[in-house]
DOVO-894886 format. One record per residue: residue number from 1; residue in one letter; x, y, z of N, C-alpha, C in turn. Coordinates in steps of 0.001 Angstrom, whole numbers. Each point is the difference from the previous one (the first is absolute). Layout:
ROSE  pos  code    neast   nnorth      nup   caeast  canorth     caup    ceast   cnorth      cup
ROSE  NUM     A        X        Y        Z        X        Y        Z        X        Y        Z
...
//
This chain:
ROSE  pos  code    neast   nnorth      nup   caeast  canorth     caup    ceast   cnorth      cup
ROSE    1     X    98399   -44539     5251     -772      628    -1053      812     1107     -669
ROSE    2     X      941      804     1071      747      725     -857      881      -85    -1320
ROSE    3     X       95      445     -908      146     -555     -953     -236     -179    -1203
ROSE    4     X    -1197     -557      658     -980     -895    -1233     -755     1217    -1116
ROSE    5     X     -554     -769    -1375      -96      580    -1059    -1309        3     -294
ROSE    6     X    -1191     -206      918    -1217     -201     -981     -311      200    -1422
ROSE    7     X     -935     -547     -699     -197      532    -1200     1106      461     -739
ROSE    8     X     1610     -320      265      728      793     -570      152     1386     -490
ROSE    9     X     -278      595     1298     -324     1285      102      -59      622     1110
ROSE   10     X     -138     -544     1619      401     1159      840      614     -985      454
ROSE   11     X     1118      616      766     1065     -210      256     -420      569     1756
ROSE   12     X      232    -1335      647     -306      126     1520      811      204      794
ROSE   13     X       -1     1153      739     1415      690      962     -306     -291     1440
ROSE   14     X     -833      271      766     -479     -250     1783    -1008     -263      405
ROSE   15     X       60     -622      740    -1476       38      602     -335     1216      784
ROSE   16     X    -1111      251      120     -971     2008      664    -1183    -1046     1018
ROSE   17     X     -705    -1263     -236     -629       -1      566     -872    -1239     -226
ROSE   18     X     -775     -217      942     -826    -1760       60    -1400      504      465
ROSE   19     X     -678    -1059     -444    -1414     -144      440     -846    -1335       51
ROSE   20     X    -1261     -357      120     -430    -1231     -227      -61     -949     -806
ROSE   21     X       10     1014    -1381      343     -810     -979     1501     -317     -906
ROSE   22     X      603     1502      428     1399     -720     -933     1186     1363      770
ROSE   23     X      745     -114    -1007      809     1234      618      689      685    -1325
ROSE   24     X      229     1297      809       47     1127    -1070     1591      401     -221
ROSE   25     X      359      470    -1302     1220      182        2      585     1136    -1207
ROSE   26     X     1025      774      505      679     1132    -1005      373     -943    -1303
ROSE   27     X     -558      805    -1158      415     -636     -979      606     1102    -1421
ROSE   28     X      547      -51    -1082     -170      242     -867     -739     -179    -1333
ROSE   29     X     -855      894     -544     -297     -412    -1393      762      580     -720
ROSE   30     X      369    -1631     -760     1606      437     -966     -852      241    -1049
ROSE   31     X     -999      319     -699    -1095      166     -984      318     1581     -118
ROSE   32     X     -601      210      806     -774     1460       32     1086     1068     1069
ROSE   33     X     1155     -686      823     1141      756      549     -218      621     1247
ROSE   34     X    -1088     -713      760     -734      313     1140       49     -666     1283
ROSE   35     X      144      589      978      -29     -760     1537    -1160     -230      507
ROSE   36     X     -784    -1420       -2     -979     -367      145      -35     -794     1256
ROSE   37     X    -1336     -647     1011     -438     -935      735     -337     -927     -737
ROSE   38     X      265    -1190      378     -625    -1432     -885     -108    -1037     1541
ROSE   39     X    -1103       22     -109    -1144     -744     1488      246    -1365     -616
ROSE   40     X      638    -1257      559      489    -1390     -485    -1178     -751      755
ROSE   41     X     -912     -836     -489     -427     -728      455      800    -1289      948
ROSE   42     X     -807     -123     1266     1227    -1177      843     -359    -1262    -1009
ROSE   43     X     1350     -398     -291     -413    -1796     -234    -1261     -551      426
ROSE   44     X      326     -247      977    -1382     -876      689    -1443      570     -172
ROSE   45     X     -193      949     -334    -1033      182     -254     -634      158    -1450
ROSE   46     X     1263       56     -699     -719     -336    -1318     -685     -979     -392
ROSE   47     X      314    -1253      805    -1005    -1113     -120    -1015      231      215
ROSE   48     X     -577      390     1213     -967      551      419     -659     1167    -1241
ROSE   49     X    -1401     -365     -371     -719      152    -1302     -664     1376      697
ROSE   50     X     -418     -121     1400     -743     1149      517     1083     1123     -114
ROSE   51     X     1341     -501     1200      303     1224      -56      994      680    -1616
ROSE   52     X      -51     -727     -907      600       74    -1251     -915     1399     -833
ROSE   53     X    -1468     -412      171     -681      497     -588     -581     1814      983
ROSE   54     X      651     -587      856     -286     1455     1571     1302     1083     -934
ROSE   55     X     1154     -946     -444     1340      678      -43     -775     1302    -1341
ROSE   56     X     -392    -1204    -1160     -313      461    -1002     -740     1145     -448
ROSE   57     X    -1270     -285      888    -1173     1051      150      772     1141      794
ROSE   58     X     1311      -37     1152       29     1493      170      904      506     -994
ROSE   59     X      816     -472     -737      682      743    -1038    -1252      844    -1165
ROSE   60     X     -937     -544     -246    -1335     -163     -934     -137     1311      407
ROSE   61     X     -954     -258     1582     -150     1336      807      809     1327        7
ROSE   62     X      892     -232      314     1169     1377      532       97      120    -1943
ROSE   63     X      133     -468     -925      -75      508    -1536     -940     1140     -306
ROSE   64     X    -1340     -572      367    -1354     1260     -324      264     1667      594
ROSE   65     X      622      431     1128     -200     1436      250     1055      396     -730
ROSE   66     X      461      917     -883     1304      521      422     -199     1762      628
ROSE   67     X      110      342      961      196      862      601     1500      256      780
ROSE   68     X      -43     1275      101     1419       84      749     -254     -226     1509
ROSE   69     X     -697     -581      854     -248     -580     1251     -123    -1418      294
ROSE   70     X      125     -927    -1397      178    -1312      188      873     -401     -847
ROSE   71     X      933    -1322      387      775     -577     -264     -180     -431    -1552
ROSE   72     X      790      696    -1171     -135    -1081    -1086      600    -1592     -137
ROSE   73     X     -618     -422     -851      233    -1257     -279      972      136    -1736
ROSE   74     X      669     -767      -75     1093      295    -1347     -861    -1208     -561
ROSE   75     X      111    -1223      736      506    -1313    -1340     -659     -601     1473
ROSE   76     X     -153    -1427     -638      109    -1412      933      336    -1353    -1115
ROSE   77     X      583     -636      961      304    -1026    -1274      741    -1482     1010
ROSE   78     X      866    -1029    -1229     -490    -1264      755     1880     -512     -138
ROSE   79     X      925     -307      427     1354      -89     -489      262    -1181     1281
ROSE   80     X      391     -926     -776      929    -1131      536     -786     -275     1596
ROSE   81     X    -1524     -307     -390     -903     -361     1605      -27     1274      306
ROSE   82     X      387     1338      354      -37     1183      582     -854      411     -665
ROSE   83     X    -1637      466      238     -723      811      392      179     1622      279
ROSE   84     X     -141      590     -626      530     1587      438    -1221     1050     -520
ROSE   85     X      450     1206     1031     -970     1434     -554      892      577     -179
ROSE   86     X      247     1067     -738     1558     1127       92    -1298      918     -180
ROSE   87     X      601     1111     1377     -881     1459     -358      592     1024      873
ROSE   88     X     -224      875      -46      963     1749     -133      356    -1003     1530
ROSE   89     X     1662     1107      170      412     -714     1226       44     1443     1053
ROSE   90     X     -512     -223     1063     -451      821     1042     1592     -190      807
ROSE   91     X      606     1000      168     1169      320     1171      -56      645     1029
ROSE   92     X     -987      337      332     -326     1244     1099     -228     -784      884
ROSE   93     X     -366     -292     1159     -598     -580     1364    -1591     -104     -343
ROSE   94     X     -418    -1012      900    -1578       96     -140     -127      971     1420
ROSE   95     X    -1380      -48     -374     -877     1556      666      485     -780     1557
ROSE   96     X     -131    -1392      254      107     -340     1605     1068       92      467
ROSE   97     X     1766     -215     -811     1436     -155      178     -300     2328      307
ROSE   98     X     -546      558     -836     -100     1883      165     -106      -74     1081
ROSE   99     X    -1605     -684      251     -586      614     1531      697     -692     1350
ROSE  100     X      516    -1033       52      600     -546      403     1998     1072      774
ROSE  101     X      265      241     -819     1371     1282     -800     -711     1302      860
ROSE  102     X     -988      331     -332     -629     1242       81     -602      580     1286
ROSE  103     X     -558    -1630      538     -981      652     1085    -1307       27     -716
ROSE  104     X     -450     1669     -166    -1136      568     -202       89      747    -1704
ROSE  105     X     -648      462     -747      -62      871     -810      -52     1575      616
ROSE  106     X     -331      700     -946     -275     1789      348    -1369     -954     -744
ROSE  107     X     -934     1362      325    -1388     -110     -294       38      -41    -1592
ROSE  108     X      862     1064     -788      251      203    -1255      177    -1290     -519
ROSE  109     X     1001     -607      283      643     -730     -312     -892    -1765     -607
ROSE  110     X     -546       79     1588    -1047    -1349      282     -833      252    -1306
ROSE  111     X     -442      927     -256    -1696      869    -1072      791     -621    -1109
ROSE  112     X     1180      899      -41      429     -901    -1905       18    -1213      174
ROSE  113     X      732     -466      472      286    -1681     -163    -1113     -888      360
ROSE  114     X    -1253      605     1004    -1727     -545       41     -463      235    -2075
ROSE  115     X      315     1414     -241     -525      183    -1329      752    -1085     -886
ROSE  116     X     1017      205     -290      893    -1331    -1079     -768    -1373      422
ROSE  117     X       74     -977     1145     -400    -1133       12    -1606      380     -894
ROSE  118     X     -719      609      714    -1235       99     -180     -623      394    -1575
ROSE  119     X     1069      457     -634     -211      356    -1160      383    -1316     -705
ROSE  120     X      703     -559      201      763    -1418     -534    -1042    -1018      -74
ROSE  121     X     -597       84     1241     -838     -730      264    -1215       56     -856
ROSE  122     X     -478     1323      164     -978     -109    -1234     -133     -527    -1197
ROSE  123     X     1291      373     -485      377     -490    -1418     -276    -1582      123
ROSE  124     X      639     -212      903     -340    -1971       44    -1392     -137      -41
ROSE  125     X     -986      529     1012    -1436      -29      175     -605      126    -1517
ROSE  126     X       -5     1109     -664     -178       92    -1614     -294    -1049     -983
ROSE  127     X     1353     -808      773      161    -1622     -905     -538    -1011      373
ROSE  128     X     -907      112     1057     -631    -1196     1092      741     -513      722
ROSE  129     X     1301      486      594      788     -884      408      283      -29     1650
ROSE  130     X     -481    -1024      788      533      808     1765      888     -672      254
ROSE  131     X      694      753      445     1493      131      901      210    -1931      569
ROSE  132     X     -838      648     1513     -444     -836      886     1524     -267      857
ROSE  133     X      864      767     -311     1017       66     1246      531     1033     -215
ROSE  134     X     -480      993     -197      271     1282      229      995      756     1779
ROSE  135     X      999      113     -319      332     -181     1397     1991      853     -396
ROSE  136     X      215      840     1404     1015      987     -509     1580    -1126     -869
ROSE  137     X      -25    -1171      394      845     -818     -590     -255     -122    -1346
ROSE  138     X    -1028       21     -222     -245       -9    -1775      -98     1436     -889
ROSE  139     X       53      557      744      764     1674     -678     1198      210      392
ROSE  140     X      633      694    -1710     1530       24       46      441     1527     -577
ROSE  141     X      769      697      287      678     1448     -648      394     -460     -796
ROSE  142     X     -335      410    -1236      586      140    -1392     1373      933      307
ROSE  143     X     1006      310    -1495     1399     -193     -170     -651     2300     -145
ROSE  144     X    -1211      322     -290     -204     1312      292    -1088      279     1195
ROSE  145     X     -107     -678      663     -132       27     1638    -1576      -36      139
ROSE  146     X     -485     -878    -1009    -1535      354      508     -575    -1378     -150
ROSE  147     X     -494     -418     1499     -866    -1401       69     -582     -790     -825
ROSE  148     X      125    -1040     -511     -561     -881     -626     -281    -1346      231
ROSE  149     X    -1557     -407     -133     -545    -1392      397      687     -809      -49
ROSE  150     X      673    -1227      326      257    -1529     -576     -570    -1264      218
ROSE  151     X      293     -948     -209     -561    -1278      602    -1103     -102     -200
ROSE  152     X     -905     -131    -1302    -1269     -385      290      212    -2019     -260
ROSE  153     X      672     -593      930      169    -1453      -31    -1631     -419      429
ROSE  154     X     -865      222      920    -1457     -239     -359    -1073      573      273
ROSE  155     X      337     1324     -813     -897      545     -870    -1056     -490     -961
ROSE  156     X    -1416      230      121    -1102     -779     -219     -143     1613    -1263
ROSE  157     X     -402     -840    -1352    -1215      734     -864    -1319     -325      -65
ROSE  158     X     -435     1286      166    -1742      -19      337     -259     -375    -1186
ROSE  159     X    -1231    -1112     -117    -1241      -27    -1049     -780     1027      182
ROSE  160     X     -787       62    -1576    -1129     1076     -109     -772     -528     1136
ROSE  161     X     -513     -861      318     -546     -532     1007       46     1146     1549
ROSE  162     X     1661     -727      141       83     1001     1153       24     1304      -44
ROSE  163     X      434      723     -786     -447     1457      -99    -1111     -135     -122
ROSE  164     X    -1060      -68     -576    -1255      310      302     -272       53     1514
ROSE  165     X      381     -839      572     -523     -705     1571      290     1239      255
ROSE  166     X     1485      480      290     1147      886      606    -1195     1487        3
ROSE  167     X       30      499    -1540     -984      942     -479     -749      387      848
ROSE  168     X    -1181    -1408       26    -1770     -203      966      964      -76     1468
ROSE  169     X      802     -128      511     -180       48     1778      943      966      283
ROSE  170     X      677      961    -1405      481     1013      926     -609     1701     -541
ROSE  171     X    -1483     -194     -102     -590      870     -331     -216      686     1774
ROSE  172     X     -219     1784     -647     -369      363     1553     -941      988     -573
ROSE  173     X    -1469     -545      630    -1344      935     -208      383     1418      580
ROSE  174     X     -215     1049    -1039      129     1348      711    -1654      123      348
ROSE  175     X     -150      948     1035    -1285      242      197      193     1714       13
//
């Protein structure tokens, strides 16, 4: 994959990383003069209509917040069978490779980086959007050192439907 030109326009340098659906890689946007992630859909699953449309909907998804606690999304697009997302590229370690490195936090420490996810998170909530693998592998240190969401690969958006439900069963009667 190294190499390669999507869209005639980023210019693909390493691979950073894999997952269920495709794998992720350092790229350039020769456009805009920027060091980007571009998430490649695997071959084989582009056939596959479910998980094509799983790929699609999380680029869709991770588009709606932009906050500085979740991952932007740049572009997605379709080049020679390759399937791709390009969005801000995370270099820092995820929160599990830290704690992992680290041990433990300071109490200080744990509070901010509980506040950043949690604030990130909201922002997604805002948009109807859940996680649903929320987990320290899917948070990453940004390039100015502060946590940010990734991976919403299946991430569900609520219908008005379900917010309403959500609303009615997480009411708490004060007395």
């Amino acid at each position: 994959m190294e190499g390669q030109n999507p869209g005639e326009r980023y210019h693909i340098f390493e691979k950073v990383g894999s997952g269920g659906m495709g794998k992720v890689y350092r790229a350039r946007d020769e456009h805009l003069d920027r060091d980007v992630a571009i998430k490649i859909m695997d071959l084989k699953r582009t056939k596959d209509q479910i998980m094509f449309r799983r790929f699609m909907k999380e680029a869709k998804i991770m588009a709606k917040p932009s906050h500085p606690h979740v991952v932007k999304i740049y572009d997605i697009g379709k080049s020679n069978e390759l399937d791709y997302i390009v969005m801000e590229l995370m270099e820092g370690p995820t929160l599990k490779e830290n704690l992992k490195e680290k041990g433990v936090f300071l109490s200080a420490e744990a509070y901010e980086t509980i506040l950043q996810i949690l604030s990130g998170m909201e922002e997604v909530h805002q948009h109807g959007v859940i996680h649903r693998d929320l987990k320290p592998h899917n948070i990453m240190r940004g390039k100015d050192g502060k946590w940010k969401v990734t991976d919403f690969g299946i991430s569900r958006i609520l219908t008005s439907n379900d917010r309403r439900d959500a609303n009615r069963n997480c009411t708490i009667p004060i007395t």
